[in-house]
C-alpha positions, 0 to 999 in steps of 0.5 A: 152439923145439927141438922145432919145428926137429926137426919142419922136419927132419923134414918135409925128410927126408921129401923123400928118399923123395918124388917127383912130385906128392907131393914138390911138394906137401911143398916147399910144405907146408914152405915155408908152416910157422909157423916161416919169418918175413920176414927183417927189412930185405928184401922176400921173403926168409923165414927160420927160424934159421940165420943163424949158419951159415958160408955165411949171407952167400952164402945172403943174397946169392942169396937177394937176387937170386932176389928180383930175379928175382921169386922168393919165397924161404925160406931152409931151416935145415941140420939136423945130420946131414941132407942138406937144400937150402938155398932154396925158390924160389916164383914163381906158386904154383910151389915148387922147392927149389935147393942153393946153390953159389957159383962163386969159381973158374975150375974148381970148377963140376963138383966143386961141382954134384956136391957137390949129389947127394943134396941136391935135385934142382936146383942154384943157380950164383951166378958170382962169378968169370969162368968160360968158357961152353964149360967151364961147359957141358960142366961142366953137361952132365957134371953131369946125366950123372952125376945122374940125378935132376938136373932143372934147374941155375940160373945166377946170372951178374951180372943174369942168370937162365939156366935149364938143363933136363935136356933142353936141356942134352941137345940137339946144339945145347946148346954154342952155344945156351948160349953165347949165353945165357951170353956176351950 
């Protein structure tokens, strides 16, 4: 069993030095290894180990709603020593890997997005708490400014599912149009 685990580590270290097709293409050779089994008791959410982890109950409860939102996800373990995501989400053949944060405070959004550099490329925001549109926009604005490499900030609020792109959160008309998104 060690011996597979070392390999998935592997397999997630090389994302750090991959880009473009190739990193596509290794998010999902990852995401179709033997080790991933269907969690038991839910639909679509697939696991290998890592249940034991501190933050498993708030991996789950994401993982529950991406579901909801008609992702398949795999929950990745956490090597020790290695900055790995913590989901790949798959909808239509489509693999994309997210770093997870939980918003429980009314300021934490930027700290915690930052706290994602260097994990994946994507970042996952499930609100459990009350965050002002105009503060989380300017948060994510702030956030791609800061990562380069930062291509889409995924907001879980309530039922909904807000998808933030690199260039959307660019355009002048961002402010209003996420608030609209954000606030209906």
């Amino acid at each position: 069993m060690e011996e597979q685990s070392n390999d998935i580590a592997q397999e997630l270290a090389l994302l750090h030095s991959l880009n473009g097709g190739d990193y596509s293409r290794q998010v999902e050779f990852i995401a179709q290894r033997s080790e991933f089994h269907p969690l038991v008791g839910e639909n679509r959410i697939f696991v290998c180990g890592g249940d034991n982890d501190s933050d498993y109950g708030n991996l789950l409860n994401a993982a529950r709603k991406a579901v909801f939102h008609g992702y398949n996800v795999y929950i990745l373990p956490n090597p020790k020593g290695l900055r790995t995501p913590d989901f790949i989400f798959e909808r239509k053949g489509i693999y994309r890997v997210y770093d997870l944060k939980t918003i429980i405070g009314k300021n934490s959004a930027i700290n915690r997005m930052r706290e994602s550099i260097g994990q994946a490329n994507r970042v996952l925001l499930n609100m459990r708490s009350n965050y002002k549109a105009k503060v989380l926009a300017l948060d994510i604005q702030s956030y791609f400014q800061t990562s380069p490499e930062a291509l889409e900030v995924l907001i879980f609020k309530g039922r909904k599912h807000i998808s933030i792109k690199r260039n959307m959160a660019k355009s002048r008309q961002f402010l209003s149009t996420f608030r609209k998104l954000y606030e209906r």
